[in-house]
SELOVEX-16062 format. One record per residue (C-alpha): x, y, z; residue in three letters. Coordinates in steps of 0.1 Angstrom, whole numbers, padded with zeros to 4 digits, always signed. Example, Ala and Ser with C-alpha at 12.3 -4.5 7.8 and 13.67 -1.06 7.14 Angstrom:
% SELOVEX-16062
+0123-0045+0078ALA +0137-0011+0071SER 
This chain:
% SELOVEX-16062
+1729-0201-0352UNK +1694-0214-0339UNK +1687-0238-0364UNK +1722-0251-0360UNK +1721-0257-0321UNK +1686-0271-0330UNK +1699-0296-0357UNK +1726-0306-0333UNK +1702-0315-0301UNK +1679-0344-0331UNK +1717-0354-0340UNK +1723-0391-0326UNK +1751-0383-0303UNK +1735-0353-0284UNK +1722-0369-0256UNK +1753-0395-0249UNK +1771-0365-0250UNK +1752-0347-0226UNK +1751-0376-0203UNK +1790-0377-0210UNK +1794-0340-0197UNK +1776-0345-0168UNK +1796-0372-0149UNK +1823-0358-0161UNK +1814-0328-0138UNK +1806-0351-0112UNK +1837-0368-0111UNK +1858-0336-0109UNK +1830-0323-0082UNK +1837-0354-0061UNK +1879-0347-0069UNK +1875-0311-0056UNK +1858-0321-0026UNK +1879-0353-0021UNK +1911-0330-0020UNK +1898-0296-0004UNK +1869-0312+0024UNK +1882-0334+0053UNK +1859-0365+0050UNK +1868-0378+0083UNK +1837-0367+0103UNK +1818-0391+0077UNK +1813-0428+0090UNK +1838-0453+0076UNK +1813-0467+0055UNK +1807-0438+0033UNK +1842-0436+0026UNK +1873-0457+0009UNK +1910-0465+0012UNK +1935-0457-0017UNK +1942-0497-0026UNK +1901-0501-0027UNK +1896-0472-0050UNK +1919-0483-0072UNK +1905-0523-0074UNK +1872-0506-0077UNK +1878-0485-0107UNK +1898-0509-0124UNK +1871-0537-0123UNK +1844-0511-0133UNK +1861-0496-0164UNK +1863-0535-0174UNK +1830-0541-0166UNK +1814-0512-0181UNK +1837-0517-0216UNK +1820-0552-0222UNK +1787-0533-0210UNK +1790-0505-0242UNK +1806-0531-0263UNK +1775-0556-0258UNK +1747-0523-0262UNK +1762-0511-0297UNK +1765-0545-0309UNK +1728-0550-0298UNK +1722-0518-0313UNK +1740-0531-0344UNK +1717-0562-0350UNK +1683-0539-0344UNK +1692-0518-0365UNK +1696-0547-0395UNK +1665-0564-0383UNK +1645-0531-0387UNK +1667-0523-0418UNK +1656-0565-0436UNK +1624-0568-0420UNK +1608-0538-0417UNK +1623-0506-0438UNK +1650-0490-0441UNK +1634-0457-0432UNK +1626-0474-0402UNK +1664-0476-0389UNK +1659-0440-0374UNK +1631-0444-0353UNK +1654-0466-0331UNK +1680-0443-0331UNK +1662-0418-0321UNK +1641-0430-0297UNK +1649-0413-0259UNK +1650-0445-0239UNK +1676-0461-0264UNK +1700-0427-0266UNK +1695-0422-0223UNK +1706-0458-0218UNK +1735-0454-0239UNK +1744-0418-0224UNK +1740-0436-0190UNK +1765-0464-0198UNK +1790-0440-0215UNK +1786-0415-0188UNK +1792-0438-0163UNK +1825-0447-0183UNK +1839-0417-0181UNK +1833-0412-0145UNK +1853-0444-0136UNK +1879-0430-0160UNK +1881-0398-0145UNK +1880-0413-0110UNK +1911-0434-0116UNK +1931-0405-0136UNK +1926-0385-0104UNK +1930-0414-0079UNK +1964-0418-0094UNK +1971-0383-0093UNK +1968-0379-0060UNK +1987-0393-0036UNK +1984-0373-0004UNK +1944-0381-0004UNK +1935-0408+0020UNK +1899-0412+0021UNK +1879-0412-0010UNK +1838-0408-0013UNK +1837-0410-0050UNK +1841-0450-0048UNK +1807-0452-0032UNK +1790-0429-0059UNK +1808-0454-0086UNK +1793-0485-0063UNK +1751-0469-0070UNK +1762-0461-0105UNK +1777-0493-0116UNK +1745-0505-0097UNK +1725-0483-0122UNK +1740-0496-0150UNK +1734-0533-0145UNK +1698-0526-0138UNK +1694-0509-0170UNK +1712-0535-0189UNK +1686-0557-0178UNK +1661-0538-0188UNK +1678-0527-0225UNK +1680-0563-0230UNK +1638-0562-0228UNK +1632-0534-0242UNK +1653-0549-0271UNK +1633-0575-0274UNK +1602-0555-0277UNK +1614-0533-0303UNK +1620-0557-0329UNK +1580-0574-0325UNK +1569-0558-0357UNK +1530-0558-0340UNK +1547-0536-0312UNK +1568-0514-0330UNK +1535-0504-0358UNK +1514-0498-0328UNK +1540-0477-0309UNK +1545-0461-0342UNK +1510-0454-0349UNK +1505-0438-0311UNK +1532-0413-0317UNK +1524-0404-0354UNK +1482-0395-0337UNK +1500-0382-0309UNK +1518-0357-0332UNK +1489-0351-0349UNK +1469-0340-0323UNK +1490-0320-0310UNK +1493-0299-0338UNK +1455-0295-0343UNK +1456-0282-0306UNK +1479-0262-0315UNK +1459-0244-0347UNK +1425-0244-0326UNK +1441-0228-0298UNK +1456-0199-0321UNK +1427-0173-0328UNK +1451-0166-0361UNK +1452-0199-0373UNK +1423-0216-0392UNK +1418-0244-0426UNK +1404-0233-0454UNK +1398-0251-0486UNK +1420-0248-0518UNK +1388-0236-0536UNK +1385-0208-0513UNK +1422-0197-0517UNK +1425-0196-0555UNK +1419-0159-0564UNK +1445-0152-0538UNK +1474-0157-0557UNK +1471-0134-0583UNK +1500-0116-0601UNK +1537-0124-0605UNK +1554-0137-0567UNK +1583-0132-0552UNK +1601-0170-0555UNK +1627-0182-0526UNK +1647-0212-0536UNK +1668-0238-0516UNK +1703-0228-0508UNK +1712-0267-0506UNK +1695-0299-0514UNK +1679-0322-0483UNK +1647-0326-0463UNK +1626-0296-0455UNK +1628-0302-0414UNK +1607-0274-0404UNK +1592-0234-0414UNK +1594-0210-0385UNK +1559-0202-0394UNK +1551-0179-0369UNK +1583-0159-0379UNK +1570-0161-0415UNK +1536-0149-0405UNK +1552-0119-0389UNK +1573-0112-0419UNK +1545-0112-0440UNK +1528-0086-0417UNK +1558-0065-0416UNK +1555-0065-0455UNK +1518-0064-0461UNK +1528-0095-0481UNK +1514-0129-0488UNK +1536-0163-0483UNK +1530-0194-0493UNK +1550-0227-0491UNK +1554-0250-0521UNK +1572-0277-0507UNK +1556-0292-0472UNK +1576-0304-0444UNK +1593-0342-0451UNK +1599-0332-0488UNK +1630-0334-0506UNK +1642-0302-0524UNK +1669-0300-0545UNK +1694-0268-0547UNK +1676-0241-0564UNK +1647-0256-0568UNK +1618-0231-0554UNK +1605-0233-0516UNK +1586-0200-0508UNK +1562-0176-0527UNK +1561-0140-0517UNK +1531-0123-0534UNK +1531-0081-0530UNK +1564-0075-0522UNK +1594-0057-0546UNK +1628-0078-0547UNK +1644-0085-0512UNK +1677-0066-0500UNK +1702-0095-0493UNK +1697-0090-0456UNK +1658-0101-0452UNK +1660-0129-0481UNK +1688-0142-0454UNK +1663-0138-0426UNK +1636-0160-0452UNK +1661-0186-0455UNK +1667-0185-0413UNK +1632-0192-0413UNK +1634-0225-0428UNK +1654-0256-0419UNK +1669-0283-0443UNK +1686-0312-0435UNK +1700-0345-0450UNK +1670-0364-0428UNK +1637-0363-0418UNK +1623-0345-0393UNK +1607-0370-0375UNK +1592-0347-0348UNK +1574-0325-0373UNK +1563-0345-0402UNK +1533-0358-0396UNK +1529-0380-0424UNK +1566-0403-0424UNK +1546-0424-0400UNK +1521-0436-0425UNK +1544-0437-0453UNK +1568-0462-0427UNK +1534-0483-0426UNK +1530-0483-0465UNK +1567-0496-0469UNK +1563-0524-0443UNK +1532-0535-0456UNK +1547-0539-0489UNK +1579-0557-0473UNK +1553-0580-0459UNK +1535-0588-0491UNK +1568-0596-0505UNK +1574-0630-0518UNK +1601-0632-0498UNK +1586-0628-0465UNK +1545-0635-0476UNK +1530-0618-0446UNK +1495-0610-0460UNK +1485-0605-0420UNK +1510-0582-0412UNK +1504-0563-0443UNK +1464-0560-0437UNK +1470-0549-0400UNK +1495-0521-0416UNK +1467-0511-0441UNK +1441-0510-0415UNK +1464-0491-0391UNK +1469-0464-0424UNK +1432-0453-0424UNK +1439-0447-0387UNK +1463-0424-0393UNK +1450-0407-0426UNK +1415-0407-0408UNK +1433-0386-0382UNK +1451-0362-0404UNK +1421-0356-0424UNK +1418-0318-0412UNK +1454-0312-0416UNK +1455-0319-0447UNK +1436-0289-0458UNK +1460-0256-0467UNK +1466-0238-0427UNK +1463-0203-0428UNK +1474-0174-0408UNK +1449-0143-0411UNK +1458-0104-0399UNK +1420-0090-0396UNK +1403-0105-0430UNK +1440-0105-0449UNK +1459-0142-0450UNK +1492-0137-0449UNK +1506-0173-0445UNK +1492-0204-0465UNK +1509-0236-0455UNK +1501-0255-0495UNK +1492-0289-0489UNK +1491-0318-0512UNK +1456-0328-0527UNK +1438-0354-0510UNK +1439-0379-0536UNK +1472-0376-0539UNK +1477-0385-0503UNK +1454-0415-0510UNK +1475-0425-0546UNK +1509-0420-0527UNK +1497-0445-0498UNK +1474-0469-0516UNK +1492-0469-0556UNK +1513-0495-0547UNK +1496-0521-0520UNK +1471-0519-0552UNK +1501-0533-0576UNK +1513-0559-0553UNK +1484-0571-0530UNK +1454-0571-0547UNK +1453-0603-0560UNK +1449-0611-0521UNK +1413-0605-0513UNK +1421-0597-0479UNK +1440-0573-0488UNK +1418-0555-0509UNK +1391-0559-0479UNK +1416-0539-0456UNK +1420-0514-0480UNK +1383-0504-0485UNK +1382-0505-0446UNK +1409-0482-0446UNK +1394-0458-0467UNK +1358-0463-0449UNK +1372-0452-0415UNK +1395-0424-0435UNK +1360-0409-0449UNK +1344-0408-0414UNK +1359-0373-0408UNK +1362-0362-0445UNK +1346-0331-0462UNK +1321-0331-0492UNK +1347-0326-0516UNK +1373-0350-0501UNK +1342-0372-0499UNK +1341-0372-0545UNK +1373-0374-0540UNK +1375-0409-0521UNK +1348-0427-0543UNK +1365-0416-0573UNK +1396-0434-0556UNK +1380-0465-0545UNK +1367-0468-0581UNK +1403-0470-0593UNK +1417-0490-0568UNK +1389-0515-0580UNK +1389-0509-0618UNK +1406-0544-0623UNK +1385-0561-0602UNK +1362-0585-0621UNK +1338-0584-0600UNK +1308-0602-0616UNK +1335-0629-0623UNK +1343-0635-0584UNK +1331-0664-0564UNK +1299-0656-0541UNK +1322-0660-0512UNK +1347-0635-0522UNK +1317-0613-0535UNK +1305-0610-0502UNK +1339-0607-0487UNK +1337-0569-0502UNK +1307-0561-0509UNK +1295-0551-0478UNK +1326-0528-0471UNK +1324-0511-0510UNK +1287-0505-0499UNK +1294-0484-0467UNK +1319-0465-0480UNK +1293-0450-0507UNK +1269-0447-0479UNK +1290-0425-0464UNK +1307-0407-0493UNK +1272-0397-0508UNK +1276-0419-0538UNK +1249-0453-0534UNK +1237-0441-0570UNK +1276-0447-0581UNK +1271-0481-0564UNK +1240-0494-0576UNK +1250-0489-0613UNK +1285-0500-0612UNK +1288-0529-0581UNK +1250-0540-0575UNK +1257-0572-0595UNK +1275-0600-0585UNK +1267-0643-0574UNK +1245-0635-0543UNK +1218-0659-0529UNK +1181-0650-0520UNK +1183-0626-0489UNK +1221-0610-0491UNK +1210-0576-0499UNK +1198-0575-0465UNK +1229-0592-0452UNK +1251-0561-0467UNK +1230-0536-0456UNK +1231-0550-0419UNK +1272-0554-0422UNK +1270-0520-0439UNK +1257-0508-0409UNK +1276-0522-0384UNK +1311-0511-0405UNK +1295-0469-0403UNK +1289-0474-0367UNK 
């Protein structure tokens, strides 16, 4: 019943529908007290004849039906701009987005009022003075400012430089928050995948999907206690964002004999799937949302090499920040882990990000440029091993490069970036024998170690 009340407040209609409820309630309020209070001791300009009332709510409903009718059809071409132009994963962000589904509550909200206002107006004859007119007046007021202002923020949504930074500062926001959350739980701490192998030992315990969708979100700390209950061992196979199909295996129970009925319901309570993505807990659609407008951009039909380096360089931002969560989370009783949150490996975080700007971009030289400073700002905060792992990566996303065969210019265009990120990843041996060549004049090995230095700092 939880995960179903929460599915329903992420659903697009919740909050009009909220909004709905709620001047609905005011409008029978203001009916209650219009028929049961006598509003003579209020000045006359607080209150409202019959014949006004009636004028009044009949221009409003007209007013406020264009109003609704002009926001969805606004609504309507967003949508297919984000859907052409930037990705069709994109479409939700918009939907979903407070400001967007509180201006649309307001406006249906407000609606209803009128609606209600009139039904009772009509109904009741033997009422002479009316207050609720003057509440319609500041709301109808309301609703023309923000129309105004939905028509601007409109117009900044669809700026693609606007809606990839807005995007990136809610993905990081998300992101820290979560690392807040781990360092702030004495039972919650990374470890590496190295230091978890001997763990899983023996045959599990396998939970499977019960319907095919998006994995929106584990009730880990429900899990956790589980586990303890059991003197078990859980670990996740599929992460949060993925796609599972029915039947196909979620959960890993180690140390535990088969599950009564009952408590393999409770697991299943424990985990929430859904036909979409949860967009407040996976951390990672953000960057995948970059990836697919960078390659809409280096499209032939739109050819926006700009927009697609800004997107690329805006990636390592994020990956850079999610470095830490990207290592398994576990949660330890004493010195036993009973929860491990499996994550993906890190290179195939950097393949699933960087595989196809390589296929399509990199016969653009500035695109390859802000790819290597992607991954040079995404090594800042890696470990030793995710270190191997990033030079081995960079190696492939080169490996059909000519480089000796480039001209000095384009040389020296990514050079200097390839040469910090084995600085920093450990690997200038790597370097020297496979990149130290190339058509450079007397003097630029001192010019790559200076621009080297400046791209570390």
């Amino acid at each position: 019943m939880k995960n179903f009340w929460l599915k329903q407040s992420r659903q697009v209609y919740f909050i009009p529908s909220v909004f709905t409820m709620l001047f609905a309630l005011l409008a029978i309020l203001l009916m209650w007290i219009e028929e049961t209070v006598d509003l003579a001791f209020l000045p006359d300009f607080f209150l409202a004849s019959a014949s006004f009332a009636k004028d009044f709510y009949t221009l409003v409903i007209g007013s406020l039906l264009t109003i609704v009718t002009i926001t969805f059809s606004t609504m309507m071409v967003v949508l297919t701009i984000y859907g052409a132009q930037f990705s069709p994963r994109t479409l939700q962000d918009f939907l979903s987005k407070r400001v967007t589904l509180q201006i649309l509550g307001y406006f249906i909200g407000n609606l209803m009022f009128a609606i209600l206002g009139y039904f009772f107006l009509m109904n009741n004859p033997t009422t002479v003075y009316f207050i609720s007119p003057l509440i319609g007046i500041l709301l109808f007021i309301g609703s023309v400012v923000l129309f105004a202002y939905f028509i601007h923020y409109v117009s900044k949504s669809v700026q693609i430089n606007l809606y990839i930074q807005t995007l990136v500062k809610d993905t990081v926001s998300k992101i820290e928050k979560r690392e807040q959350e781990i360092e702030e739980d004495a039972q919650v701490t990374y470890k590496s995948k190295d230091e978890l192998e001997d763990l899983f030992t023996g045959e599990p315990l396998d939970i499977y999907a019960q319907e095919s969708g998006y994995i929106q979100h584990y009730h880990q700390q429900k899990l956790f206690e589980f586990a303890k209950e059991h003197s078990a061992l859980i670990r996740t196979i599929k992460g949060v964002g993925e796609h599972v199909f029915e039947e196909e295996k979620v959960l890993e129970i180690y140390g535990v004999e088969p599950l009564e009925e009952e408590e393999e319901a409770k697991i299943h309570e424990m985990m929430m799937i859904d036909d979409e993505i949860n967009l407040y807990r996976d951390l990672g659609a953000g960057s995948k949302k970059l990836v697919e407008i960078a390659l809409r951009a280096l499209s032939p039909g739109v050819n926006d090499p700009e927009t697609a380096s800004f997107c690329i360089e805006q990636i390592g931002f994020v990956l850079d920040k999610l470095t830490n969560l990207l290592q398994p989370i576990v949660y330890i009783e004493g010195d036993d882990i009973r929860l491990v949150s499996q994550k993906e490996h890190f290179t195939r975080i950097l393949y699933d990000h960087f595989s196809q700007i390589k296929e399509y971009g990199f016969h653009d030289m500035s695109i390859v440029r802000s790819s290597l400073s992607a991954l040079l700002r995404i090594s800042k905060n890696s470990s030793f091993i995710q270190a191997n792992e990033l030079w081995s990566f960079t190696e492939y996303l080169l490996e059909d490069i000519q480089m000796k065969e480039l001209h000095a210019y384009d040389y020296e265009y990514l050079i200097s970036k390839l040469y910090a990120i084995a600085r920093r990843t450990n690997h200038l041996e790597d370097f020297q024998k496979s990149y130290s060549y190339g058509p450079r004049k007397q003097g630029d090995g001192e010019n790559k170690d200076k621009d080297a230095d400046e791209d570390l700092d």
